[in-house]
N, C-alpha and C positions, 0 to 999 in steps of 0.2 A: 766595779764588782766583777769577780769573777763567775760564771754560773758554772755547775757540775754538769750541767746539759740542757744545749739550746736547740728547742723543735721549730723547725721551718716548715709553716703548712697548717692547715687549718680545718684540713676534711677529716675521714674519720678516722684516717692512719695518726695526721697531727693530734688529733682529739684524746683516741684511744692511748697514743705515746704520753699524753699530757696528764693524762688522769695518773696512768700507771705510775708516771717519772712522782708525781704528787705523793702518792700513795705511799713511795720507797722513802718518803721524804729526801728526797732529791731537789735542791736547789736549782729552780727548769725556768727557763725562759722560753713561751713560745712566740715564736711572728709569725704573721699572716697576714694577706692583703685581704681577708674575707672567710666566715668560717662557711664550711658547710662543702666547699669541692665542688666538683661537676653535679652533685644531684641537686644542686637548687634549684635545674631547670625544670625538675621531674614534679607533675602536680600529685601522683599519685606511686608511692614506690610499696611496693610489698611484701618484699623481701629482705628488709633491712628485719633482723630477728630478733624474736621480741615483740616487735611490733607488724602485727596485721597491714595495715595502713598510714602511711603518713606523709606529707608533702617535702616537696624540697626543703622549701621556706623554711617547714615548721622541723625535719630535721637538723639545718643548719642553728636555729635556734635553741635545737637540744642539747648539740655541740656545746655551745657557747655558756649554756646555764648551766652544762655539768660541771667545765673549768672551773666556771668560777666559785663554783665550791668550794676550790683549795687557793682562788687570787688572794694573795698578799700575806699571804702565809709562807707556803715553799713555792710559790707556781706566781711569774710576774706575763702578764699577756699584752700583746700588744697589737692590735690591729688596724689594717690599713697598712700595713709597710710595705713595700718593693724589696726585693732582697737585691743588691747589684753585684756583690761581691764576697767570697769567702778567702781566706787567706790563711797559713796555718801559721799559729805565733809560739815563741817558748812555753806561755802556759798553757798553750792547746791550740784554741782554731780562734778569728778575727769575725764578725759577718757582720756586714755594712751596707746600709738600708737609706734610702732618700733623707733619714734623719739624725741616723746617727751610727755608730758603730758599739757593740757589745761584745764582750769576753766570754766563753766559753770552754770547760776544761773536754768535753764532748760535744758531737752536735750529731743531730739526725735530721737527715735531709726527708720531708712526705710531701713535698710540692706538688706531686700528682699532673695532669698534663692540659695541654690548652686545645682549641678545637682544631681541625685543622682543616684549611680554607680550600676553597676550589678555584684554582687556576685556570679553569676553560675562558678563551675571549667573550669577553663581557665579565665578567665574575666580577674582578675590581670595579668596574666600571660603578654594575650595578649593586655593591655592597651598600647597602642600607637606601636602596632604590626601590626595592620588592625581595632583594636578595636579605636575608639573615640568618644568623647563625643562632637564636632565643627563640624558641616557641613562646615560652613563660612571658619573654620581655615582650616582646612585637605582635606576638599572635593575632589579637582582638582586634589590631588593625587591619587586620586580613577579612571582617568581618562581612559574610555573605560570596567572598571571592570563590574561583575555581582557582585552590591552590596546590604547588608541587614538593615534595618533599624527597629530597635526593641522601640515601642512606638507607641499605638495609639489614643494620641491625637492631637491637633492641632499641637505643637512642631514636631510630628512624620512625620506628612503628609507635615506640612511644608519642613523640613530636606529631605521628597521624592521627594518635586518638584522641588527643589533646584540641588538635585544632578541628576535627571531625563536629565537637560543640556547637561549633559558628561558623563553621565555611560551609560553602557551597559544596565542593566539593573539594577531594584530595585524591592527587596520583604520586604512588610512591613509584620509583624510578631505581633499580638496584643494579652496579656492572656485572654482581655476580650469577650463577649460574642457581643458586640455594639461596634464599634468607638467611642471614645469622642469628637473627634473633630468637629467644625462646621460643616451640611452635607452640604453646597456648598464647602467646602474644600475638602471632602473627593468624593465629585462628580467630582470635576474640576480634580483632582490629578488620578484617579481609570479612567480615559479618557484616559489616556496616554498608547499606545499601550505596552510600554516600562515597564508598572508598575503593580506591583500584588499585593495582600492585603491579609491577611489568620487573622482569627478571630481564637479565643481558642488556641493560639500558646505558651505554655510554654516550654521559655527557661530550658533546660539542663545540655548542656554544652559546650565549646569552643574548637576544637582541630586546630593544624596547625603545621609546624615545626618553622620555623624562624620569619613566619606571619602565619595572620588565613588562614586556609583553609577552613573548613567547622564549622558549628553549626548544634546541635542537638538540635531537638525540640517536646515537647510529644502532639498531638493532646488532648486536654482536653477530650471531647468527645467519642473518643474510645478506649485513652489510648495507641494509638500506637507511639511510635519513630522513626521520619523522621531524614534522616541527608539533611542540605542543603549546598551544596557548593557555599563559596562567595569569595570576594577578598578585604571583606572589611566590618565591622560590624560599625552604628551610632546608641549609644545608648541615646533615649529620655523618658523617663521612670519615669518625675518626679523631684520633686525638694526637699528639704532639707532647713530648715529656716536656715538663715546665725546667728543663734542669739548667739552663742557658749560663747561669751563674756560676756555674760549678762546674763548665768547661774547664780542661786543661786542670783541673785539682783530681778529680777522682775519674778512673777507667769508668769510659761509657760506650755501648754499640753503637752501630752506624747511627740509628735513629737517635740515641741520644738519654736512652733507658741509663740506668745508672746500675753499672756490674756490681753485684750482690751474691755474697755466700747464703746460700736461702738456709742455713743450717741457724745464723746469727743475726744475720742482714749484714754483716761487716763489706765496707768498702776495700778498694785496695788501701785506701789510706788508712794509719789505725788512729782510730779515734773519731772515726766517719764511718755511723749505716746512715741505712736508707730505709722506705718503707711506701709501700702503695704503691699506685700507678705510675712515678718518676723510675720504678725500678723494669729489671728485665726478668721477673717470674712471667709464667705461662696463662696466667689467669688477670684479668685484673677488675674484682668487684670490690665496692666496698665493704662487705664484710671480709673477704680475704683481705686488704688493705690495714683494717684495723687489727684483727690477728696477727700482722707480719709486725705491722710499728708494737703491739706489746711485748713479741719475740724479741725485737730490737732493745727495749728499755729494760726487759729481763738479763740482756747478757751488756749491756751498760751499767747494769747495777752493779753485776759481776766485775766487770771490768774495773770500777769505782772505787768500789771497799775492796778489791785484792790489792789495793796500792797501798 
């Protein structure tokens, strides 16, 4: 089978593409290795619109049960896949998955990006020693610890209030000079008796024996090396565009963002946008995210029926 358009991705850029492409009656194939994006890690978001309040979990599962409103009808879904490979064929584009390969006469790429790890000595060492990258997954293990959390944007402060619940304690750790995150976040959060915040905090290095024990950290400002003893390091620091597949097919910046006419989302390739946080706009939330992929499937339509 040939599809009219296959979505790569499963957050709310994939989601919001899959409803739309549905809706056009468009013959859409999505893949995902998992719906929902980066906010699954999030226990409380609220500003996804619409909605007040709502959990990672429980938005990745709104994803999933809005889809299948239109499964097997015009919309075939498939999850759990790997994408490894895209390739462009006479009748459009190839993409090939740990299980199989599938036809598409378009595709749009919302792969959205991965976390992006800390390289200080120790870090590998201690990755899933104390060190982690899940609040949501690991956290409760940290339970009663003085633990640190390294990141200070929204991700960071959120992962502080989260574990604030059950630890002992939390110091967030930031290299920069300002927080990034929202200042009613970082108001609400820096309230908590429990919680401490250090600006100009560059990471070191990691030491511990079997787990972490302490992290070194050099005040930017005066150059001096603190060590701080924890029982438990959550690193937020950043994401990584998922686009690895799609090297060498479609123009992408240094990092790896995927170049986008933000007028269409068209790639350089024709017959390739893009959408969400795999791309190179200035912003990247998920409601901006899901805006940009139905901008994409708007002028897909387009593109479709002028043929």
């Amino acid at each position: 089978m040939i599809y009219d358009l296959i979505i790569i991705g499963g957050g709310p850029a994939g989601t919001g593409a899959g409803v739309y492409a549905a809706r056009k009656r468009l013959k859409t194939l999505l893949l995902t290795k998992e719906f929902g994006g980066q906010s699954t890690v999030s226990v409380d978001i609220q500003n996804w619109i619409g909605t007040p309040t709502i959990s990672g979990d429980d938005l990745a599962r709104s994803f999933k049960k809005h889809l299948e409103m239109y499964k097997d009808d015009v919309l075939d879904m498939k999850e759990g896949e790997e994408i490894t490979e895209i390739e462009k064929t006479p009748q459009g584009f190839s993409v090939k998955t740990g299980s199989g390969s599938y036809e598409g006469k378009t595709m749009l790429i919302t792969t959205g990006s991965a976390r992006r790890k800390l390289t200080v000595p120790g870090a590998a060492e201690y990755e899933n020693k104390g060190i982690t990258y899940c609040a949501s997954c690991d956290g409760p293990l940290f339970s009663g610890r003085d633990v640190v959390v390294i990141g200070g944007g929204n991700a960071g402060f959120e992962t502080a209030a989260q574990l604030l619940a059950y630890t002992k304690s939390v110091t967030l750790l930031d290299t920069a000079e300002t927080f990034r995150a929202d200042p009613i976040t970082v108001q609400k959060v820096l309230a908590n008796p429990s919680m401490k915040a250090l600006n100009n905090a560059e990471i070191v290095e990691i030491n511990g024996d079997k787990m972490v024990a302490t992290l070194v950290y050099k005040d930017k400002k005066t150059g001096e090396q603190k060590e701080l003893a924890t029982g438990g390091i959550f690193v937020e620091i950043g994401q990584i565009p998922a686009t690895g597949f799609a090297k060498g097919v479609v123009e992408m910046d240094k990092i790896g963002h995927i170049i986008i006419d933000p007028w269409t989302q068209k790639t350089n390739v024709p017959g390739v946008w893009a959408a969400g946080d795999c791309t190179n706009v200035l912003y990247h939330q998920n409601n901006i995210a899901c805006g940009d992929a139905v901008r994409a499937v708007e002028d897909i339509y387009l593109a479709l029926t002028a043929k």
